[in-house]
C-alpha positions as YAML, in Angstrom:
chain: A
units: angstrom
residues:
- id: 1
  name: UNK
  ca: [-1.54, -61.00, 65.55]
- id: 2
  name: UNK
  ca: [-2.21, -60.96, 69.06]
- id: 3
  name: UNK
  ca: [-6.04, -59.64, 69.75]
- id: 4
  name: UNK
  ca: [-4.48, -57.24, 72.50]
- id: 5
  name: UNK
  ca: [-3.39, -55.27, 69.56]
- id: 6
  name: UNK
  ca: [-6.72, -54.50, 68.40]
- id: 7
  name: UNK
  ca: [-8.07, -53.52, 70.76]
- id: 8
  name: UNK
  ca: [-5.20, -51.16, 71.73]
- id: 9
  name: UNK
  ca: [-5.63, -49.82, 68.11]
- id: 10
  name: UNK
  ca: [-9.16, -49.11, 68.66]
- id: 11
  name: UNK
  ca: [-8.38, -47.10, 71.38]
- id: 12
  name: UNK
  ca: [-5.53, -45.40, 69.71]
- id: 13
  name: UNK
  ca: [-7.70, -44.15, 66.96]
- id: 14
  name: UNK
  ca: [-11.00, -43.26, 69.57]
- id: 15
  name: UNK
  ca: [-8.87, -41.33, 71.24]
- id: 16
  name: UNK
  ca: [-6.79, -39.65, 68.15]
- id: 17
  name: UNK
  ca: [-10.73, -38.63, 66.53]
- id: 18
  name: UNK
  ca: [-11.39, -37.05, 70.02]
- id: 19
  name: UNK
  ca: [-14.27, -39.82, 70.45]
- id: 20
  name: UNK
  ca: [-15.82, -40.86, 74.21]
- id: 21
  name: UNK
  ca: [-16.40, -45.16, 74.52]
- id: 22
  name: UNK
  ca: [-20.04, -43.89, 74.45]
- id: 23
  name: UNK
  ca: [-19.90, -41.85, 71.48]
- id: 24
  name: UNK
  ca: [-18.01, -44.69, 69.62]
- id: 25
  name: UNK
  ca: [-20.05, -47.82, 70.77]
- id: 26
  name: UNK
  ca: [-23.52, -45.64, 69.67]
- id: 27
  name: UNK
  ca: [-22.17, -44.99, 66.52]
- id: 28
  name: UNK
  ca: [-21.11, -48.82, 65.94]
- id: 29
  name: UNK
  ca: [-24.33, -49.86, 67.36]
- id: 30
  name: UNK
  ca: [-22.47, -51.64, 70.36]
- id: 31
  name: UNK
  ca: [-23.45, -51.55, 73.96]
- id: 32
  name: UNK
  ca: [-20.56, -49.26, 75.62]
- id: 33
  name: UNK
  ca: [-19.84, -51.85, 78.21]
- id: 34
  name: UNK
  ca: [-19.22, -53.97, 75.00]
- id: 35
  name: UNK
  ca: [-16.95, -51.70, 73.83]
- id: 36
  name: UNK
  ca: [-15.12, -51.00, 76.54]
- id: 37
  name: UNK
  ca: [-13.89, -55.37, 76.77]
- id: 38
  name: UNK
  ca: [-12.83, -54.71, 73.14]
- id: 39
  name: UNK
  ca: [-10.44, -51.95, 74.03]
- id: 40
  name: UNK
  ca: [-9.63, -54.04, 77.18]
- id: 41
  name: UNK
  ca: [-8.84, -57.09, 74.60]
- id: 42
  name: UNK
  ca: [-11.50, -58.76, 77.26]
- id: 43
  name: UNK
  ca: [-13.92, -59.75, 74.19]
- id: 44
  name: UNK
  ca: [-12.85, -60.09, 70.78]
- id: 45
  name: UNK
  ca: [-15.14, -58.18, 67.94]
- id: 46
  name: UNK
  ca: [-16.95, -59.70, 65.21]
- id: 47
  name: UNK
  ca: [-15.32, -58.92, 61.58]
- id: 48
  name: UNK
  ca: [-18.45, -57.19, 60.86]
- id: 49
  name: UNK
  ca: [-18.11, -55.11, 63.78]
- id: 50
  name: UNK
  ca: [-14.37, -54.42, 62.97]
- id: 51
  name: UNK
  ca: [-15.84, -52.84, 60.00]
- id: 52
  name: UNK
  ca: [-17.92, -50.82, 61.69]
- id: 53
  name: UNK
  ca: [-15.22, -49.62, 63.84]
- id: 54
  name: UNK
  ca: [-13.09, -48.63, 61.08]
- id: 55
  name: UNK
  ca: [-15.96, -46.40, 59.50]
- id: 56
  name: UNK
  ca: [-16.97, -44.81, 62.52]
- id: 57
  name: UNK
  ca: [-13.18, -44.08, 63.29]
- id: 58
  name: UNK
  ca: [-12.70, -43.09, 59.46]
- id: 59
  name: UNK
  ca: [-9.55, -45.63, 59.00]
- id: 60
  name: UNK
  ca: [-9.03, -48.49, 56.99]
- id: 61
  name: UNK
  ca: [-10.05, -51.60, 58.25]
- id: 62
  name: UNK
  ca: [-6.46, -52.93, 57.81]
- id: 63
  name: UNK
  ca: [-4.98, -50.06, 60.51]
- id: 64
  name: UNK
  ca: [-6.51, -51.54, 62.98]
- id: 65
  name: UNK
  ca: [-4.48, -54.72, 62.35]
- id: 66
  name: UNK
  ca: [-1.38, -52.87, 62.84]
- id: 67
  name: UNK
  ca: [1.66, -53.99, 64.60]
- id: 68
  name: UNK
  ca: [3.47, -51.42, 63.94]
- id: 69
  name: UNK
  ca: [3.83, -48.09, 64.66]
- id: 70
  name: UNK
  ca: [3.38, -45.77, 61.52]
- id: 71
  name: UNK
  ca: [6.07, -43.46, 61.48]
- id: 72
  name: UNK
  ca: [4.59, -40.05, 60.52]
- id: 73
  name: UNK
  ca: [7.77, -38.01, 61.34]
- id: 74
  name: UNK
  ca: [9.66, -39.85, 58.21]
- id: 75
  name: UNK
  ca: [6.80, -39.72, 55.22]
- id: 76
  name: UNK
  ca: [5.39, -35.79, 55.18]
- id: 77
  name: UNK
  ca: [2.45, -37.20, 53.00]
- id: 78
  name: UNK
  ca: [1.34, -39.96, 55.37]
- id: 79
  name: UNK
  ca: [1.28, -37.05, 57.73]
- id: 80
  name: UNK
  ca: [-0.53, -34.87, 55.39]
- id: 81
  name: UNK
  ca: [-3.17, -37.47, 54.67]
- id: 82
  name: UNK
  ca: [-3.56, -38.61, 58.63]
- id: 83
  name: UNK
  ca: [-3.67, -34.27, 59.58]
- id: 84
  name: UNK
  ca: [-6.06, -33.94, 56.39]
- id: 85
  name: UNK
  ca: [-8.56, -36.80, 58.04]
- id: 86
  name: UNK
  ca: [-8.39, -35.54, 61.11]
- id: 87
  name: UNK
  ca: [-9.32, -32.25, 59.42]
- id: 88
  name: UNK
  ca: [-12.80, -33.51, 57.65]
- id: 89
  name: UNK
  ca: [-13.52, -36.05, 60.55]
- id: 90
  name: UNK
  ca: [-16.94, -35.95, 61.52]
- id: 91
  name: UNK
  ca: [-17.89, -33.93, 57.95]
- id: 92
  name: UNK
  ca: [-21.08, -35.59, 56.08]
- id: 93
  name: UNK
  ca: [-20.10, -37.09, 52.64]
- id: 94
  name: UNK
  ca: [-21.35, -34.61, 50.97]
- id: 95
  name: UNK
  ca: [-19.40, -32.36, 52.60]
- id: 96
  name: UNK
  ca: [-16.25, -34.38, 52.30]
- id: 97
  name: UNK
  ca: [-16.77, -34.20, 48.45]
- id: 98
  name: UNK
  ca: [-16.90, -30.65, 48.24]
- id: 99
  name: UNK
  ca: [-13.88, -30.24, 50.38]
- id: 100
  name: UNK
  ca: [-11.78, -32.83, 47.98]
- id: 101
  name: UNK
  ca: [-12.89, -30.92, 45.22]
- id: 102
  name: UNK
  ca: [-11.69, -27.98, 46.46]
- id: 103
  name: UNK
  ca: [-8.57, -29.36, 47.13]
- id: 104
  name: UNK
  ca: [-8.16, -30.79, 43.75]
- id: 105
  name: UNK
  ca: [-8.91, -27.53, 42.29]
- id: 106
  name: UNK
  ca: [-5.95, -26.13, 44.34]
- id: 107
  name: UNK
  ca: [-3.60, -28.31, 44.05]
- id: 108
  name: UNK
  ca: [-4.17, -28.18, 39.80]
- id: 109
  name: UNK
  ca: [-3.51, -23.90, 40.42]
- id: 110
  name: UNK
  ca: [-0.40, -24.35, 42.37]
- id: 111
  name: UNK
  ca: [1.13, -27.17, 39.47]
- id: 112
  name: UNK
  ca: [0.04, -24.68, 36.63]
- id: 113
  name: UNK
  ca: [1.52, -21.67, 38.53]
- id: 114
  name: UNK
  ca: [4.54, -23.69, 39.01]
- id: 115
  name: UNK
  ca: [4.59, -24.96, 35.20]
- id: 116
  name: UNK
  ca: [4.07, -21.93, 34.05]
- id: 117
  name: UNK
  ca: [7.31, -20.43, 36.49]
- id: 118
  name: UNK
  ca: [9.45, -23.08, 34.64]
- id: 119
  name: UNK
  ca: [8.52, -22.40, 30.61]
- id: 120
  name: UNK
  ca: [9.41, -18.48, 32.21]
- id: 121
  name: UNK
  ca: [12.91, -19.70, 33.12]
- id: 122
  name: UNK
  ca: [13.73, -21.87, 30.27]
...
């Protein structure tokens, strides 16, 4: 993998989170004139700050290795995860528990509503 795509990545995902350089580089703990030669694929980041990167942007490490393209438009549940992290982004942990909870709770209503629509019919 070419380091140019990492850094493109980087940006990709600062930008998709709604994130300024500044805003990223403070959370990483980076100077933002640091972080701006990353995205420029003018300085190449430690793994350690890779990791960083990827929990501040709230992505797995490995996305930002990406090649590729994912193709949303084709898989409705990659889109649904990627629209539901963009949803909690920014949420404490806590938080983020409680809202997974929630949804599990949901989505265990709607199955049960919908086994209980097919014992009807049979």
């Amino acid at each position: 993998m070419k380091i140019k795509t990492l850094g493109t990545r980087i940006r990709q995902e600062r930008k998709r989170v709604n994130l300024t350089l500044e805003e990223l580089a403070d959370l990483v703990g980076i100077s933002t004139s640091f972080m701006g030669y990353i995205e420029r694929n003018e300085k190449s980041p430690s793994l350690e700050t890779v990791n960083q990167l990827a929990k501040a942007l709230r992505v797995p490490c490995a996305d930002l290795f990406r090649t590729e393209e994912i193709a949303t438009a084709h898989d409705p549940v990659d889109a649904a995860a990627k629209a539901f992290a963009l949803l909690i982004a920014g949420q404490t942990e806590n938080q983020i528990v409680i809202i997974l909870n929630f949804v599990k709770m949901y989505v265990k209503t709607i199955a049960g509503n919908a086994s209980k629509r097919a014992r009807r019919k049979s």
